[in-house]
C-alpha positions, 0 to 999 in steps of 0.5 A: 390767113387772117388779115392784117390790122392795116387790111382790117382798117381798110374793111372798116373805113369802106364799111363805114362809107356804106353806112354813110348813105343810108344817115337819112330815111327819106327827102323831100325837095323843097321848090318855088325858090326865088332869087331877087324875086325871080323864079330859080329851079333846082341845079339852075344857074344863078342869073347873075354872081355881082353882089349880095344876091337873095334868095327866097322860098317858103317851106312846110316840112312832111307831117308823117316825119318826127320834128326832131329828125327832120333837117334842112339841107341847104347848098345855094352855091355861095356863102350865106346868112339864112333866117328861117322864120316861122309863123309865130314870129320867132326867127333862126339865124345859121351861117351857110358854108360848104361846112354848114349846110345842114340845119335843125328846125323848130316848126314844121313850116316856115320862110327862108330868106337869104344874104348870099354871096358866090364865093367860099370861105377863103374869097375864091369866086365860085364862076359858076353859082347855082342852086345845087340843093334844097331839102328836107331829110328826115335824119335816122338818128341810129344809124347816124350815130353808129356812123359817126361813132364808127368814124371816129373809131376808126381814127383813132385806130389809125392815130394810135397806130401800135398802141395796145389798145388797137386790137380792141378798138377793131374787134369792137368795130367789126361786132358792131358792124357784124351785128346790123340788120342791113338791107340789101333790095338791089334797086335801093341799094344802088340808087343809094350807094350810086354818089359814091366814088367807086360807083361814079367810075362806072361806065353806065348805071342802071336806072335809079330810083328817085327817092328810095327807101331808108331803113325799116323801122328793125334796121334802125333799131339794129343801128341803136342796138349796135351804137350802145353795144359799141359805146359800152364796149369802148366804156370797158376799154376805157377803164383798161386803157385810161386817156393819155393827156388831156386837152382843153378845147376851146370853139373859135372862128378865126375871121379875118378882118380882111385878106383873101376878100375885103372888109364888106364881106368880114361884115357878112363873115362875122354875122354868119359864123356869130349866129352858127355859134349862138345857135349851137349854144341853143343846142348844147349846154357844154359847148364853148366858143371864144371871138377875138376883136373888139372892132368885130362887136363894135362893128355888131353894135353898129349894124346888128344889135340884135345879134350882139345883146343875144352874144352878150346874153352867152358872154353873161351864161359863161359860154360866149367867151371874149378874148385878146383885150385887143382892138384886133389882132394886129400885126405887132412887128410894124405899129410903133409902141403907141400903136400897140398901146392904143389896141389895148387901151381901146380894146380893154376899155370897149369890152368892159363897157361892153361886156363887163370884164377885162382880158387878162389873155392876148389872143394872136394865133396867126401873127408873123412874129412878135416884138420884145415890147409886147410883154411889158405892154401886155402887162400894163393893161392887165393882160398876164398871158399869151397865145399864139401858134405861129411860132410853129411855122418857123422853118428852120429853128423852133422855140424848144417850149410850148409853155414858157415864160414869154420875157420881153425888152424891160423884163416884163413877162407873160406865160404862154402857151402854143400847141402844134396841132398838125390837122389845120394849127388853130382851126383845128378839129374833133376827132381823135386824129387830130387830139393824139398828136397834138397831144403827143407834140406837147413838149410841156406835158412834164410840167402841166397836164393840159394843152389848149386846142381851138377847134372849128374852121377858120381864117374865113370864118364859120367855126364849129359844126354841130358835128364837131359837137356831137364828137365831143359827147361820143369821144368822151368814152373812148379809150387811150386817146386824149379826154377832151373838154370844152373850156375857157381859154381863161380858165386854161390859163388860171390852170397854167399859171398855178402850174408857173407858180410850183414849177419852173418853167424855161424861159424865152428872152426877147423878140419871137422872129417867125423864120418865115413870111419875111416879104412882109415887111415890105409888101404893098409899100403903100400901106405900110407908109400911109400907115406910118404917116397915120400913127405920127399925125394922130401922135402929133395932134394929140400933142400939140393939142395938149400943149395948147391946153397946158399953156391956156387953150382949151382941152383937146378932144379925143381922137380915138375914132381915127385911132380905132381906123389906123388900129383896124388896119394894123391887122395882121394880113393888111399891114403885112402887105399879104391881102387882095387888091381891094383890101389895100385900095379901102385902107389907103383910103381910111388911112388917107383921111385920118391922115388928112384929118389929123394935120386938120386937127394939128392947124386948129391946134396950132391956131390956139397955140398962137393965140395963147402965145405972148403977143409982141412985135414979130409982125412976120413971125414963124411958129414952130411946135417940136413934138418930141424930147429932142432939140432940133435945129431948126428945119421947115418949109414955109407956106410959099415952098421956101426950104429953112434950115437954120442955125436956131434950135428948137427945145423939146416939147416946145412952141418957138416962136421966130422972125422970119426975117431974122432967120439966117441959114446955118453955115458952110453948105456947099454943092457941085455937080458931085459934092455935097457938104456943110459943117457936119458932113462931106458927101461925093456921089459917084459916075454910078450914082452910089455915095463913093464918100461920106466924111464925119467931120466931127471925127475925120471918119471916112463911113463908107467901105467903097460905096453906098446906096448901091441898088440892087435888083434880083429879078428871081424873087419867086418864093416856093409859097406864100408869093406876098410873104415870103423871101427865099433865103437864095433869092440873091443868088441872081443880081443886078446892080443899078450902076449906069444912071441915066442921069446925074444932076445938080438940081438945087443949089442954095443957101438951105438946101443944096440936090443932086438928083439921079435916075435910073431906069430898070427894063419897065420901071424908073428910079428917081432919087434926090440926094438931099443935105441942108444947112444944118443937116447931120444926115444925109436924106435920099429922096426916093420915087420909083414907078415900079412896073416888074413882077416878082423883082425885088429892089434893095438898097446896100450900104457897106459901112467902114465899121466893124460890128459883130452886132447892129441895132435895129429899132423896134417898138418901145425900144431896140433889139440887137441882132448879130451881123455874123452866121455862125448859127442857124438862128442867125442864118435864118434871120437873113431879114428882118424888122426895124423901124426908124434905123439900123444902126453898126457901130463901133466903140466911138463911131457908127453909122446909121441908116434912117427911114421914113416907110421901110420896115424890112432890113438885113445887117450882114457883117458890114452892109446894111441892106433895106428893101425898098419895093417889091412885086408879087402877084399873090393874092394882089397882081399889082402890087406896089404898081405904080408911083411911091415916094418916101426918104431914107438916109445915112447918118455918120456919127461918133460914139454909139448910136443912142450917144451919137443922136441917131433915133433924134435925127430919126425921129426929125426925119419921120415928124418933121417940126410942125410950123405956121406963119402968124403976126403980132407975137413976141419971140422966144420959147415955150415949153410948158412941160420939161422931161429931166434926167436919163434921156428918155424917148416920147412915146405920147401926150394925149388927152385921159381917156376919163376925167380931167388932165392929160396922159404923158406917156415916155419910154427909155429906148437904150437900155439905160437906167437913172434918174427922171424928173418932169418940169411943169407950169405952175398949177399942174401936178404930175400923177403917180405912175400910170399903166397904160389904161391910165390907171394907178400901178404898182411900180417896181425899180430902184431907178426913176426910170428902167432898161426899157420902162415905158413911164405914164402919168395923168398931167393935171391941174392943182 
C-alpha cells in the first residue's frame, strides 16, 4: 500500500535531519579563551554574568582546509559584538545571538575580541553563561546546500498543502535523496547522529568518536550532483506551475529603543545587528536591509563613527536603506501634535544632513494604535506613505484592507500598506511557509500585484542571516509559491502609488484604534506625566523666548537637543508603560532634567521680557506670560506660596504686567465643611467623598446624574496576556467602590482658594484627593495623590453626567475624535477604552460636561458616564509599577453650549500650562501682546525659533472641525510668511478658507 503524501513528508523531514549532521567535513576546537584576561575552558562557567564581560583568544585555522569552506562557530553564552582581526590590520565586525553563531572568515589566522553580555535577545538573563562553543568547521558546501534546498522543499510541500504541484515537489525530493552515496561506518555514523533528539532519549550510547569522519571526497560530489538535479528539476516545474503572487522582501531589525532591557544595551544592540547587515552586504550584491530611527545613527555618530560612514557607504551603494523620517518610532496616540511634528522635523532634517535624502515613507510596524492627525502631519513633512502591521492584532474587528488610502482629521491622506505574515508579522522569515500565506492573506492582490514582507529576527535586534540570504538565491527556482525579491520598501511604495493612481482603492477614515494593549494609556503613570509636563515646558519656553524677541530681546536658542530627549522617549514601549523597570527609572530621569531645564530656560525668558517691558511706576509689579490663544482670568501662585485668583484677564499671547497691590480676588467664593461655590459653579461633596451636586450657574443646570467622582476599584486586573498592555473587557465584573472615606475636611478657606480635602484608604494603598475651586474658576480641580501599593488592581474614577449623548469627544493630537457612548456594534463594544488627551467631553445641544486632566491618557465614554483610569499595578515585565506616591489634577467642567463653545480645551489648556509669571519692580502696567491671531478660533500649537535662517516659526491648528476666515496682528516691522509645512518650508495650500476643519497652519514671523 504506497504511503500517503502526509506519510512521505514525514520520510523527507526526517531524511532531511539526517543530512543535517553530516553539513561539516571536519572541526577543530579552538582554545587558550580569556575572559577579563583570565584563563576560561570550553563548557567552563563564566566567573562572573555583571556587566559587559570580554572574552579573548587567538585563532589559526587548519592549512589543509579550503578558506572559503572554513567557518567560525561561536556560542559564548551571551549576546556579542566580536571583531575578528587579523594580521594585516583589516577588521571584521559580526553580531553573536543565538541566530548568528556562524561566521565566514577572510584569513586563516586572526584575533577575537568580544563586548559580551549574559542575556538573549529579548533581556532574559541567561543565570547561568558559560562558554559553550568555539571552533572552526570545515563547511561541506554540497551537502549544505542539498540540505537547506531540501528544507525548503519540504516547506513548501506543506504550505501548498493540496496544490497540484505537491506530488511533483515530493518525487523530486525523494530522487535527490535516492540518488546520494551516503556513508554508513557504525562508529561515525552514530557519533555523528548521536545530538539528535530521538538519539538523546537513549538509555546509554555506545562510546563515541571525537571527531569522526565527514564525507568523502565522492559522497560530496554525490550531494552536488544531487543539489543540481534537484534545482533543474524544480526549474521544469516552475515553467509548468509559475509563482503565485509576488513579494517584495525587504531585510529589517526591528530594535527596540528600549523594553525588555534598557537603552545601554539598545547602544550594544544596534552596534551588533548594523555590523551583521554590513557584513551580508560584503557578501551579497542582491540583498537589501532597511533600519529606522534617526536617533539610532546619531547615536553611531556619537559612539561609533567608523560604523555609521561604513552604513552611509551602503545607504550611497542603494543597499542600506534609511526609513521612517521619524526621530524614532513613537507611540502616536500620547505625544500632543507638536510632539509628532518635531519627530518629523528633527528626523527629516538629521537624515538629509546625514545621508542626503528625505523619506517619503513612515515606517511604524509595532505601535498601538494611530491617531487621525498623523496623516496630515505625514504629509507636511513630505512623508505620502505608511507602514504598519499592527493593525493586524486587533482581536475583535479588523481594517477589511491592506492596501488603502489612510485619510486622517483635516482630509489629508497617505497610501498604506500592511501584510498579515502569520510566521513572527514583521520580523519575518524566508522560506516558503512563511511567503505562501502571507501571500494568500493579502487581501489587495485584485488591485496591486506585490505585498511587502520584512524579514530577519527582531524586537531584539539581530536581523537577517546568511541563512535567510542563501534561501532567497535557492527559492528563487521553485514552483507555485510566491517570487520573492529583496527591494526597497521606497520602491515598494512608488509601485503602490502608481497602482493608486489606475485604481481606486478603499478608504479608511479617521483614527486606526488597536483593539488590544488598551493598559497602555495608563501603565507607569509616572512617565506618562513627566512626559506631558516635558512637552509643555519646552513649548512654553520656546514661546515666551520668542515673544521676548518680538518685543526687543534677543533670538531665542534652539532647544532641540531636549527635544530629541522627550521625542527618544516617545517611543512606543517607553511611553505606553510596557518596558522594564530600568527603563522607566533612566526616562524620569532624561525627562526630569528637560523639565528642569526648560523652566530655567522660561525664567531667563522671563527676565529679558521684563527688561523690554516699559518701565514705570509698579514698584511691586506681577508679570504674567499667557502662552496660549485663550484669554485667561488671571490665576497664580506667588514666590512666597500666596494663591491668586483674580477678577483681571490675561490676553492670549501676551505678557501682562500687574500691581500686586491692586489685585483683588474675583467675587462670590464661598466654603463649608461640604460646599464649595463662587459666581461660576456650586459644588457639594457627599458623606461618601463623591461630588453629589455640581450646579452650572450660568444655566441653572444641575451636571451630575447622582453622583461623580466615584472611585472604583477592580482587584481582577489580570489580563490573559501582555500584563502591562492589556485590560480585558470583564475586568469590571469584580468591583469596589471607595464610598467610606477615612476623612473628610475643609482644609483651605480664603479669599482665592477655597479646599476640602478626603482620603481614602484601600487594603495597602491610600487616596488623598483635594477638591480645589478658586475665585474666578470655572471648574472644579480634584487634586489627587494616591500612594499605590496593590498588584494587578486598577483605579478608576466614574462620573455620570446628567446629559444625553449618543456621542462624546475625546481630544486627540491636532484636534478631536468623536466616539459613540452606545454599543450597538462590535467596533464600539470593542473601543471600551480608549485615548484622550486633555478632555472628554458629552454634550448636549446647549450644555455639556467635560472632564479635564493634567496626566491621564486612558478614558472610556459609556452612555452617560465618563470614566478614567488613574493608576494601575502589573507585574510584567516591571513588578513595581506605578509603586509608590504620584500626583496630578483632573477636573469637572459644566458649561453651556458644545464644548468648543462653552471653553472647555481653554480651561484644559489653563489646567495642563498654568500662566508663567515673575515678580519685578520699576515696570508700567498694562498689556503686551506682540502677536494677534484674529478670525476662526484656532488653537496654539508652537512659537519657536526656524530651524534655518532669521524669524520665528508660529505654528496653529483649528481643533473643532470648523472653517472661516484668519488673520495675524504683528508689531510694526514684521512680516508674516506664506504658508509653511512643518519642515518650515513653502507649500502648496489648498482651501477655499483661511483656515480648514483641522488644518494645522505655519508660517516664518520676521522682521521687514
Amino acid at each position: 500500500m504506497p504511503l500517503t503524501i502526509a506519510q512521505r513528508l514525514d520520510r523527507l523531514k526526517v531524511r532531511i535531519a539526517e543530512l543535517a549532521h553530516w553539513r561539516d567535513r571536519h572541526s577543530a576546537a579552538i582554545d587558550g579563551w580569556t575572559f577579563e584576561g583570565e584563563p576560561i575552558a570550553h563548557h567552563q562557567d563564566w566567573p562572573h554574568r555583571q556587566g559587559v564581560v570580554h572574552f579573548a583568544a587567538t585563532a589559526e585555522a587548519p592549512e589543509a582546509w579550503p578558506l572559503d569552506g572554513i567557518r567560525l562557530q561561536l556560542d559564548l553564552g551571551g549576546e556579542s559584538l566580536i571583531t575578528l582581526s587579523y594580521p594585516d590590520g583589516e577588521t571584521e565586525t559580526f553580531g553573536l545571538d543565538p541566530y548568528h553563531q556562524e561566521f565566514p572568515l577572510k584569513g586563516r589566522r586572526f584575533s577575537i575580541a568580544t563586548e559580551t553580555v549574559a542575556r538573549f535577545p529579548f533581556g532574559e538573563p541567561n543565570r547561568a553563561p558559560r562558554l559553550n562553543k568555539a571552533r572552526f568547521i570545515w563547511l561541506d558546501g554540497p551537502a549544505h546546500r542539498l540540505h537547506l534546498l531540501l528544507k525548503q522543499v519540504a516547506e513548501a510541500i506543506e504550505a501548498l498543502g493540496e496544490h497540484e504541484v505537491v506530488p511533483h515537489l515530493m518525487d523530486a525530493a525523494e530522487h535527490a535523496l535516492r540518488s546520494l552515496d551516503w556513508p554508513s561506518d557504525t562508529a561515525a555514523y552514530i557519533s555523528r547522529t548521536s545530538g539528535a533528539v530521538m538519539q538523546q532519549k537513549i538509555w546509554e550510547l555506545p562510546e563515541l568518536e571525537a571527531n569522526p569522519a565527514g564525507l568523502t571526497d565522492e559522497q560530496s560530489a554525490s550531494a552536488a550532483t544531487a543539489f543540481e538535479a534537484l534545482t533543474a528539476r524544480l526549474k521544469e516545474l516552475q515553467k509548468r506551475f509559475p509563482p503565485n503572487g509576488e513579494l517584495l522582501l525587504t531585510g529589517h531589525a526591528h530594535i527596540d529603543l528600549a523594553w525588555l532591557w534598557p537603552y545601554r544595551e539598545t547602544r550594544r544592540k544596534m552596534r551588533r545587528t548594523f555590523n551583521t547587515a554590513l557584513s551580508l552586504m560584503e557578501r551579497s550584491d542582491d540583498f537589501r536591509f532597511n533600519q529606522s530611527t534617526a536617533h539610532y545613527y546619531a547615536q553611531m555618530e556619537e559612539e561609533d563613527p567608523d560604523l555609521l560612514e561604513r552604513i552611509k557607504q551602503k545607504v550611497a551603494e542603494g543597499k542600506w536603506e534609511t526609513v521612517g523620517g521619524m526621530w524614532v518610532e513613537p507611540d502616536t496616540n500620547m505625544p500632543t501634535g507638536e510632539s509628532l511634528a518635531r519627530q518629523v522635523l528633527y528626523g527629516q532634517r538629521y537624515f538629509e544632513k546625514t545621508f542626503g535624502t528625505r523619506h517619503t515613507v513612515c515606517w511604524l510596524p509595532d505601535c498601538f494604535g494611530f491617531s487621525g492627525a498623523l496623516p496630515q502631519i505625514l504629509r507636511q513633512g513630505g512623508i505620502d506613505s505608511f507602514f504598519t502591521i499592527k493593525v493586524n492584532w486587533s482581536e475583535t474587528n479588523h481594517i477589511p484592507s491592506d492596501l488603502f488610502w489612510w485619510k486622517g482629521l483635516d482630509g489629508s491622506r497617505v497610501l498604506t500598506h500592511t501584510f498579515d505574515n502569520p510566521m513572527q508579522g514583521y520580523n519575518g522569515f524566508v522560506q516558503p511557509d512563511c511567503f505562501v500565506p502571507t501571500w494568500k492573506n493579502f487581501r489587495g492582490k485584485t488591485q496591486h500585484h506585490t505585498s511587502l514582507l520584512a524579514v530577519g529576527y527582531g524586537d531584539g535586534g539581530g536581523g537577517v542571516t546568511p541563512e535567510m540570504v542563501e534561501r532567497e538565491v535557492q527559492l528563487r527556482d521553485f514552483p507555485a509559491i510566491p517570487q520573492a525579491r529583496w527591494g526597497t520598501v521606497k520602491s515598494y511604495y512608488e509601485q503602490a502609488h502608481r497602482t493608486a493612481g489606475e485604481k481606486t482603492l478603499p478608504v479608511w477614515d479617521g483614527e486606526i484604534y488597536l483593539e488590544l494593549h488598551r493598559a497602555t494609556l495608563t501603565s507607569q503613570s509616572g512617565v506618562k506625566r513627566k512626559h506631558r509636563q516635558a512637552e509643555r515646558a519646552l513649548i512654553t519656553a520656546e514661546t515666551i523666548a520668542s515673544l521676548a524677541h518680538m518685543l526687543g530681546a534677543g533670538r531665542p536658542q534652539s532647544l532641540e537637543a531636549d527635544w530629541r530627549v522627550v521625542l527618544k522617549n516617545e517611543f512606543h514601549d517607553i511611553l505606553p508603560g510596557s518596558s522594564i523597570r530600568e527603563v522607566y527609572q533612566d526616562a524620569e530621569q532624561e525627562l526630569g532634567g528637560v523639565i528642569d531645564h526648560a523652566k530655567a530656560e522660561q525664567a531667563k525668558s522671563l527676565q529679558a521680557l521684563s527688561a523690554n517691558l516699559p518701565k514705570g511706576g509698579v514698584g511691586d509689579a506681577l508679570v504674567v506670560v499667557n502662552p496660549s490663544l485663550a484669554a485667561r482670568p488671571l490665576s497664580t501662585t506667588l514666590s512666597d506660596g500666596t494663591v491668586v485668583a483674580a477678577a483681571d484677564l490675561v490676553a492670549p499671547l501676551s505678557v501682562a504686567v500687574f500691581d500686586k497691590r491692586a489685585l483683588k480676588p474675583a467675587g462670590g467664593l464661598r466654603a463649608g465643611s461640604d460646599r464649595l461655590e463662587n459666581d461660576h459653579i456650586s459644588v457639594a461633596i457627599g458623606g461618601d467623598g463623591a461630588v453629589v451636586s455640581l450646579i452650572h450657574k450660568a444655566t441653572g443646570r444641575e451636571a451630575i446624574d447622582g453622583s461623580a467622582n466615584q472611585l472604583w476599584v477592580y482587584p481582577a486586573d489580570k489580563p490573559r496576556n501582555w500584563d502591562a498592555w492589556d485590560i480585558d473587557a470583564d475586568y469590571a465584573e469584580k468591583a469596589i467602590r471607595l464610598d467610606a472615606p477615612e476623612s473628610i475636611a475643609l482644609v483651605e478657606e480664603g479669599p482665592h482658594r477655597a479646599a476640602i480635602r478626603v482620603i481614602y484608604r484601600y487594603r495597602n494603598s491610600s487616596v488623598t484627593q483635594t477638591y480645589v475651586l478658586t475665585a474666578n474658576a470655572r471648574r472644579l480641580d480634584i487634586e489627587t495623590t494616591i500612594d499605590w501599593h496593590d498588584r494587578r488592581t486598577l483605579l478608576r474614577t466614574l462620573n455620570p453626567v446628567a446629559v444625553q449623548a449618543r456621542k462624546a469627544t475625546f481630544e486627540c493630537a491636532f484636534g478631536v475624535v468623536e466616539r459613540a457612548t452606545h454599543t450597538n456594534t462590535s467596533w464600539e463594544q470593542a473601543m471600551f477604552e480608549a485615548v484622550a488627551h486633555r478632555f472628554v467631553d458629552i454634550s448636549e445641544p446647549g450644555f455639556g460636561v467635560a472632564l479635564l486632566n493634567n496626566a491621564k491618557y486612558g478614558h472610556s465614554a459609556r452612555g452617560n458616564v465618563i470614566g478614567m483610569s488613574l493608576v494601575r499595578g502589573p507585574i510584567y515585565p516591571d513588578p513595581l509599577a506605578d509603586e509608590g506616591e504620584q500626583s496630578f489634577t483632573y477636573a469637572l467642567m459644566p458649561h453651556e453650549g458644545a464644548w468648543h463653545e462653552g471653553g472647555v480645551l481653554d480651561e484644559a489648556i489653563d489646567l495642563n500650562q498654568p500662566l508663567v509669571a515673575a515678580e519685578a519692580n520699576g515696570l508700567s502696567a498694562g498689556t503686551f501682546a506682540p502677536l494677534t491671531v484674529n478670525g476662526t478660533p484656532v488653537a496654539f500649537s508652537g512659537l519657536k525659533p526656524a530651524e534655518e535662517g532669521d524669524g520665528l516659526i508660529l505654528r496653529l491648528y483649528e481643533p473643532a472641525g470648523r472653517r472661516g476666515r484668519l488673520s495675524l496682528g504683528l508689531p510694526s516691522g514684521w512680516a508674516a510668511s506664506q504658508p509653511l509645512n512643518i519642515l518650515e518650508e513653502p507649500m502648496e495650500r489648498i482651501g477655499p478658507a483661511d483656515i480648514m476643519p483641522f488644518e494645522v497652519r505655519t508660517w516664518r514671523l520676521q522682521k521687514a
